[in-house]
Backbone as CSV, one residue per row, in Angstrom:
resi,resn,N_x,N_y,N_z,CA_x,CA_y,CA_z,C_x,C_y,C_z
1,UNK,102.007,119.004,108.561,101.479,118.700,109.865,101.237,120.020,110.571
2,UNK,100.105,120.303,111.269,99.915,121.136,112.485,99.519,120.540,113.590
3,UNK,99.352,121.704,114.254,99.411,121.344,115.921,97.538,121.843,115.851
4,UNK,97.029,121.558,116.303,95.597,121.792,116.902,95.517,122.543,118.061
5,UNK,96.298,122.541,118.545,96.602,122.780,119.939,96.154,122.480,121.223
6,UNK,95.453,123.105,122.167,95.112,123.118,123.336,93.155,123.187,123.285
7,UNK,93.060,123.746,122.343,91.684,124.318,122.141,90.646,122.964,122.113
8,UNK,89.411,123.164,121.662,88.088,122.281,122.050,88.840,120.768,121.397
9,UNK,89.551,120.799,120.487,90.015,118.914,120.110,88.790,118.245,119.971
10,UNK,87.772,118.900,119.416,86.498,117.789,118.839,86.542,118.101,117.440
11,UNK,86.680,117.233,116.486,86.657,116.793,115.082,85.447,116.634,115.195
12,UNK,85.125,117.090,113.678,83.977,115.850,113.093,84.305,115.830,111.799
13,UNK,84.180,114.674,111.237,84.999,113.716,110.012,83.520,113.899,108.974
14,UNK,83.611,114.240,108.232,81.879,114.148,107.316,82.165,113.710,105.887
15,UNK,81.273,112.598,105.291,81.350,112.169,104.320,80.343,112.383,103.081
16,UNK,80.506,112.348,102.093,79.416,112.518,100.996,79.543,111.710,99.652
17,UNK,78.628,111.553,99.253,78.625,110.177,97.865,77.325,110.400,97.382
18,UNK,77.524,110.329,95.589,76.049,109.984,95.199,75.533,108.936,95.452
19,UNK,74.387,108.557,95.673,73.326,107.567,95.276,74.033,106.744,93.790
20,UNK,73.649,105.381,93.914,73.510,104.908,92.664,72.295,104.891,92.003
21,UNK,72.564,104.605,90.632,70.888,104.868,89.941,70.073,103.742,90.053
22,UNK,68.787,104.094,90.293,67.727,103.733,91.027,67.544,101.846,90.797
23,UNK,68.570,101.286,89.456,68.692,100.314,88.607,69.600,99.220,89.234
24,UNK,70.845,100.034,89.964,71.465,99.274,90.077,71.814,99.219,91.992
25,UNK,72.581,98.290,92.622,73.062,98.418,94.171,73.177,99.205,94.548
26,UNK,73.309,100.061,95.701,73.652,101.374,96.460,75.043,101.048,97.050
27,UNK,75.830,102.267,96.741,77.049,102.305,97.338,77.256,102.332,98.744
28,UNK,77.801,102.016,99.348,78.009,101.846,100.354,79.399,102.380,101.290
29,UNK,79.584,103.186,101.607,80.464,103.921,102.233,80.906,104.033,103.575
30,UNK,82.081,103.729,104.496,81.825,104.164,105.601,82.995,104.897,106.251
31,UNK,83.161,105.747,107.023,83.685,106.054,108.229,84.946,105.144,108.600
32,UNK,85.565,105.365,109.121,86.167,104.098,110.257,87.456,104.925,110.781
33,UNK,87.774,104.855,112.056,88.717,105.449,113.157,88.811,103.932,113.896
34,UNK,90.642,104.144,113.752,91.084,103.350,114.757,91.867,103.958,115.843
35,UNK,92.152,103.079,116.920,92.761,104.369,118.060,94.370,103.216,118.269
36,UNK,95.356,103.653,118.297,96.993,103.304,118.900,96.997,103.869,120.217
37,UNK,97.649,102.683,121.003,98.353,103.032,122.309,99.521,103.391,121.957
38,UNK,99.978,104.375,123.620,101.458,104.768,123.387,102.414,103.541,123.369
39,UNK,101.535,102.421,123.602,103.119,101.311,123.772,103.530,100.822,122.209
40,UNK,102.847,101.339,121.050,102.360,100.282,119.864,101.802,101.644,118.966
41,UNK,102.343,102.729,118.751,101.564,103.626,117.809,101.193,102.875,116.609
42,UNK,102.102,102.425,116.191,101.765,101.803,114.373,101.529,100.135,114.551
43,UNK,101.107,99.337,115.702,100.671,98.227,115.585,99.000,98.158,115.488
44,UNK,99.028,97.081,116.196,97.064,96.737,116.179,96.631,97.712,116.593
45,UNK,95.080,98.171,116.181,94.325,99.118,117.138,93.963,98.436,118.559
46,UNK,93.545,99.182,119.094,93.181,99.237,120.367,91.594,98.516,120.354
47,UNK,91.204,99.657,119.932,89.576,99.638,119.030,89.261,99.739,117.772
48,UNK,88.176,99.980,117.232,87.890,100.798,115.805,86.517,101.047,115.823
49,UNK,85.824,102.129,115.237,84.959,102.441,115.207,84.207,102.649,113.849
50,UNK,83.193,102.357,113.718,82.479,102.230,112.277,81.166,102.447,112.652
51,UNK,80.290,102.446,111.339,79.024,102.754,111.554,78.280,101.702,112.889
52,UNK,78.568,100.885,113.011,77.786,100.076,113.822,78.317,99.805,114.963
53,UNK,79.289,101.234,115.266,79.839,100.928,116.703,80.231,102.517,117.401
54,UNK,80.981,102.387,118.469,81.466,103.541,118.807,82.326,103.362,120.024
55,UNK,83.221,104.370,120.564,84.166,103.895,121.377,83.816,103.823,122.367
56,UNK,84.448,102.999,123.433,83.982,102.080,124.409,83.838,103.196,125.827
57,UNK,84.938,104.799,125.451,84.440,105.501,126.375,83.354,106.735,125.755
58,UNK,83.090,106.057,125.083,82.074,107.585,124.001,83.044,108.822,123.421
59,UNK,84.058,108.640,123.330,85.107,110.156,122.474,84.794,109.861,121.335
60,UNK,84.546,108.821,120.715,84.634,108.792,119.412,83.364,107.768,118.885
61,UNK,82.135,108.651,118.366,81.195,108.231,117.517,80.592,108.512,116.425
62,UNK,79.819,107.602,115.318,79.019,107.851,114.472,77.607,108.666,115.061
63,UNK,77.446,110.052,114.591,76.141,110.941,114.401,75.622,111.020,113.373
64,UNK,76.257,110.588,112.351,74.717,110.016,111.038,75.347,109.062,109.938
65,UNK,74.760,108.197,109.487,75.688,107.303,108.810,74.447,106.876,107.690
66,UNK,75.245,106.085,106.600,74.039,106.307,105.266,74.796,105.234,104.768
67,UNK,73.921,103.923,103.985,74.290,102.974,103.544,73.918,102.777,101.950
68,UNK,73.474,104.421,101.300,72.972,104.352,99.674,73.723,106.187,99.589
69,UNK,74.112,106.408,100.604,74.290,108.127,99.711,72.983,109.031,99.916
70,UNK,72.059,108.588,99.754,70.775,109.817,100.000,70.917,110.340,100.428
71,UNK,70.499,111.918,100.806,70.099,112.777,101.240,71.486,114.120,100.669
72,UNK,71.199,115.248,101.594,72.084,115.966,101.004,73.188,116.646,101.792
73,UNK,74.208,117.118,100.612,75.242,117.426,101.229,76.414,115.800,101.956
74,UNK,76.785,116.403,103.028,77.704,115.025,103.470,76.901,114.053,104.398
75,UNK,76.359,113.295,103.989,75.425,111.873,104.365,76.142,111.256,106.033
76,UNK,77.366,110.915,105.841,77.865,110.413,107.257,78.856,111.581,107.543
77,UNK,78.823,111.159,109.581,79.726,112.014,110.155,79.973,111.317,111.123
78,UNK,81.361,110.992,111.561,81.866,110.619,113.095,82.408,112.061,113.682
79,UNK,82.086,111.909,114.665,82.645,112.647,115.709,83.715,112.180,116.908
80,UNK,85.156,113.105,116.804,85.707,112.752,117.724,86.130,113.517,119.162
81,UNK,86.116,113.588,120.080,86.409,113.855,120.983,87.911,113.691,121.869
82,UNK,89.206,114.186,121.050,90.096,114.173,121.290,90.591,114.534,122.789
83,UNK,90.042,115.244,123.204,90.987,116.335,124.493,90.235,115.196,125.926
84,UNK,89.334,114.098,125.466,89.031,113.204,126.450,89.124,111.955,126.475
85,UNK,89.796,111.782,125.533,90.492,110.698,125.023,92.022,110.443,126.188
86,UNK,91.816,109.248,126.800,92.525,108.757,127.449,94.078,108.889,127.408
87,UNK,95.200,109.324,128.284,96.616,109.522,127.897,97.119,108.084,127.262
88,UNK,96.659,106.882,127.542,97.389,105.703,127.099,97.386,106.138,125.569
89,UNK,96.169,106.433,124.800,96.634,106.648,123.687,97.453,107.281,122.866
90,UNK,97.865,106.980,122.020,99.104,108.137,120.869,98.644,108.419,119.801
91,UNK,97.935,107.529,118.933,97.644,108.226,117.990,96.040,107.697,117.519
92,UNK,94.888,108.707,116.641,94.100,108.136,116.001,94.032,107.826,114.238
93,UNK,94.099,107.299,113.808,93.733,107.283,112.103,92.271,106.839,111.944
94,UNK,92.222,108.105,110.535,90.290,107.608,110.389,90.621,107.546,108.387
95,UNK,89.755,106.863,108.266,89.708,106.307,106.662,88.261,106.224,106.389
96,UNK,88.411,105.888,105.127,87.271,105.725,104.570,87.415,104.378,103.578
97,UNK,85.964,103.386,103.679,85.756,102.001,102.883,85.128,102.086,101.955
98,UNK,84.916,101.666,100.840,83.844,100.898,100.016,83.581,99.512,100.063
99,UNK,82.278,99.592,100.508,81.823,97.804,101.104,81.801,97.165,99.632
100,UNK,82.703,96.197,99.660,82.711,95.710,98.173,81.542,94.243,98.022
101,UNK,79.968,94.506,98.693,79.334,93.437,98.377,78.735,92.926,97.435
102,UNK,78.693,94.161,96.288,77.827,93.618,95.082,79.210,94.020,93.990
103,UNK,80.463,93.024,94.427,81.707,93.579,93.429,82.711,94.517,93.729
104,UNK,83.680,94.491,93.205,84.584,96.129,93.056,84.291,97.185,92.819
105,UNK,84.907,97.814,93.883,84.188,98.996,93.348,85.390,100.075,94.220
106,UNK,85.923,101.513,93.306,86.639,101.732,93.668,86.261,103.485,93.708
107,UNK,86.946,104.091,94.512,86.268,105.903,94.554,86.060,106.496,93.263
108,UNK,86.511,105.388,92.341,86.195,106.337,90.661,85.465,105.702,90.137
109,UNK,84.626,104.744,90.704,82.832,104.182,90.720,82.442,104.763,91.071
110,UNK,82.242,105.770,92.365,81.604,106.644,93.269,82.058,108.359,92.825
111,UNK,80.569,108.291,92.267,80.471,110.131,92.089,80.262,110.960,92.675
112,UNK,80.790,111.943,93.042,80.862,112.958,93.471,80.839,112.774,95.331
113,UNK,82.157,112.071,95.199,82.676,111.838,96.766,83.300,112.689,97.264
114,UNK,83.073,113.214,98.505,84.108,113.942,99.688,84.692,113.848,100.570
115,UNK,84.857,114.626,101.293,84.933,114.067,102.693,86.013,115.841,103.581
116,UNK,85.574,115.332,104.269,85.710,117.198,105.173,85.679,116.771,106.713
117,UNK,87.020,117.700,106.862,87.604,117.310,108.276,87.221,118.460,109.627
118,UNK,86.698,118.796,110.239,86.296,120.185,110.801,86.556,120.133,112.362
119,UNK,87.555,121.220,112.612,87.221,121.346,114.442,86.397,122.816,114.808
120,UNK,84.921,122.309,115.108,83.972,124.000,115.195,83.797,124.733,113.675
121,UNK,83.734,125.534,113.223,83.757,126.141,111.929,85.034,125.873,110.793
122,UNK,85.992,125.366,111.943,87.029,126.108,111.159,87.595,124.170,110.003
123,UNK,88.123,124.376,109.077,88.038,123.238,108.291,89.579,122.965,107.423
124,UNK,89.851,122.206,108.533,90.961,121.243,108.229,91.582,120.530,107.198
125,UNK,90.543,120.193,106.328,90.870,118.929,105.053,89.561,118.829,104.334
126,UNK,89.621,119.074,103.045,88.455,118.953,102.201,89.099,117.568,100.790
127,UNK,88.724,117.109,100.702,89.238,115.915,99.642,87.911,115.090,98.684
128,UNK,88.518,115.184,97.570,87.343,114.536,96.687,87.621,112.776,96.249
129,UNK,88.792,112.520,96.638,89.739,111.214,97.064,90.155,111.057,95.486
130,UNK,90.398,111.743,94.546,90.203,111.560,93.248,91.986,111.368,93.060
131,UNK,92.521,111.473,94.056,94.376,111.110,94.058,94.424,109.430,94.146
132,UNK,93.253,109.078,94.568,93.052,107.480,95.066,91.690,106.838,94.558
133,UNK,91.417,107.213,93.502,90.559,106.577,92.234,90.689,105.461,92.171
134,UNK,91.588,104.763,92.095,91.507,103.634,91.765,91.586,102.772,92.835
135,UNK,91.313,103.099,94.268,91.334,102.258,95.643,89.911,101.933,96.106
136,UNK,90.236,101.147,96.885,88.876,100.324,97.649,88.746,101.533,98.614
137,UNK,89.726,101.569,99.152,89.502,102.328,100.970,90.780,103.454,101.217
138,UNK,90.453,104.508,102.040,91.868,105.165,102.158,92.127,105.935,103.396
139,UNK,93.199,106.114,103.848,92.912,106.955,105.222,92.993,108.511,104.430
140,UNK,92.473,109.003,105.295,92.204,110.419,105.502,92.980,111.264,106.048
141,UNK,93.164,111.212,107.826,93.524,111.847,108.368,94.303,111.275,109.750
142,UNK,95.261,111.242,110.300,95.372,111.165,111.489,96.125,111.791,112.466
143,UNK,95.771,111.553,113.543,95.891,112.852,114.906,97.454,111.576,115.643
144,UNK,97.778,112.979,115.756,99.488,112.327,116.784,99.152,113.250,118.246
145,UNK,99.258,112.240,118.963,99.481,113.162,120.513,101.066,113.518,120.742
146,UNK,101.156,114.932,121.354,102.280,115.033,121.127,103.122,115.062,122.906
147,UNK,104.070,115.363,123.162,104.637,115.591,124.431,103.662,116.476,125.534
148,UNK,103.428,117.394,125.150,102.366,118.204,125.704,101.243,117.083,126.113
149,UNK,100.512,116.649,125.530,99.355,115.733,125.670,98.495,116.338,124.665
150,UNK,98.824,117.315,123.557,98.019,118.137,122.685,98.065,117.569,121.420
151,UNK,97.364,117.406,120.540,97.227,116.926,119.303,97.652,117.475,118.134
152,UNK,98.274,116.667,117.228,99.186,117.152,115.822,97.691,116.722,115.114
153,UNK,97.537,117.936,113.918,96.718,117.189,112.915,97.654,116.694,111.527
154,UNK,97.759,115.349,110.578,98.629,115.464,109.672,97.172,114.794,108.411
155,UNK,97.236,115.507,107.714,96.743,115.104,106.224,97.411,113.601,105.746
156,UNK,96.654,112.743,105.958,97.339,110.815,104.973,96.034,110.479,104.531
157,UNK,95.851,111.379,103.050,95.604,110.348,102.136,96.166,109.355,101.463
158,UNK,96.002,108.326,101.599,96.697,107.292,101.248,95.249,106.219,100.704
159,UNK,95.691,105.537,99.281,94.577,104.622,98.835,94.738,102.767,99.829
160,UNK,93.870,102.362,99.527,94.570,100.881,99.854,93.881,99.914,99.156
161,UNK,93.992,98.611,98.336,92.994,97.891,97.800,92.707,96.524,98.635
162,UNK,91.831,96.967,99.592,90.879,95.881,100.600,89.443,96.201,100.918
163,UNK,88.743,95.438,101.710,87.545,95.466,101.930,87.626,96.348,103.133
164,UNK,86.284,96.546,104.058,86.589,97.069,104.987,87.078,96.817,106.382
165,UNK,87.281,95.079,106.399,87.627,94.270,107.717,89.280,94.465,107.479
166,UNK,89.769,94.424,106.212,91.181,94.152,106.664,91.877,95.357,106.450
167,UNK,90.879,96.433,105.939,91.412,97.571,105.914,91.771,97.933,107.247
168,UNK,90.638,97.974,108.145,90.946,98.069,109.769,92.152,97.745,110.027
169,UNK,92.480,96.555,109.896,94.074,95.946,109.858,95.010,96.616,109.608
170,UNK,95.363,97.300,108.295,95.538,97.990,107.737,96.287,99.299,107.896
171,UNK,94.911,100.300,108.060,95.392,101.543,108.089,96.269,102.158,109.189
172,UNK,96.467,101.563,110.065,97.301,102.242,111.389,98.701,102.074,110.736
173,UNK,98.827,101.020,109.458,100.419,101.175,109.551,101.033,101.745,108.381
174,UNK,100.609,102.926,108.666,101.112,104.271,107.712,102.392,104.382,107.882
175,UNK,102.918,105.063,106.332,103.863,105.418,106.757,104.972,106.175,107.690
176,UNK,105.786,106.023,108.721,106.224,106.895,109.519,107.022,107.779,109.334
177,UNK,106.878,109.335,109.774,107.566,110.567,109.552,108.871,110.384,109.589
């Protein structure tokens, strides 16, 4: 775990995946951040955010999102906006899904996956999820507010085998330190 500290507290979360071949379904990948209140760190989210949404005060949104992998380099990115993010909250967790609509399909179906954690230049977490091959969905990363009101960053990769609705469910209830 580190501290982030005091400084700008804007993440951006970026994802990358091949294309499938031209023959068969396109993979489908997404994003997803949920946010904990201080009354409930590891219960329900509050919110969640995914490609087809964003948070209800704008800290936390999708700036490019990709439903086949095309293009280059890392295809999706949420952006978060920590340091304006409301005190009720305590903590955020962000993960990553595979939309399982045309079947199972698990990060060791999906070639040459990433995913890269960044505040400004500087880069936090690089992961090829290849510890969690054999999962549907997994968290990534999540942020602890600490006494200060300043943000812990902690590395949770963790796999999970669900879709992406109950993963939501799901990922906030990581294991606790």
């Amino acid at each position: 775990m580190s501290s982030v500290g005091k400084g700008p507290e804007k993440f951006d979360v970026r994802l990358r995946w091949d294309p499938n071949a031209w023959d068969q379904p396109p993979h489908h990948l997404d994003i997803i951040a949920t946010t904990y209140s201080v009354d409930d760190p590891y219960g329900r989210p509050v919110y969640v955010v995914h490609f087809d949404s964003r948070s209800p005060d704008g800290t936390i949104n999708m700036s490019r999102n990709s439903q086949t992998g095309q293009g280059f380099g890392y295809v999706e990115e949420m952006t978060l906006e920590l340091a304006r993010l409301a005190p009720s909250f305590a903590r955020v967790v962000v993960g990553v899904a595979i939309h399982q609509n045309t079947g199972p399909k698990t990060f060791g179906d999906v070639s040459n996956t990433g995913v890269l954690v960044v505040e400004g230049y500087k880069e936090l977490l690089s992961d090829d999820f290849s510890q969690v091959a054999g999962s549907t969905a997994a968290t990534v990363v999540e942020f602890i507010r600490d006494s200060s009101g300043g943000w812990e960053f902690r590395e949770a990769i963790r796999g999970f085998d669900s879709d992406p609705v109950a993963f939501t469910a799901e990922m906030g209830n990581a294991r606790r330190p």
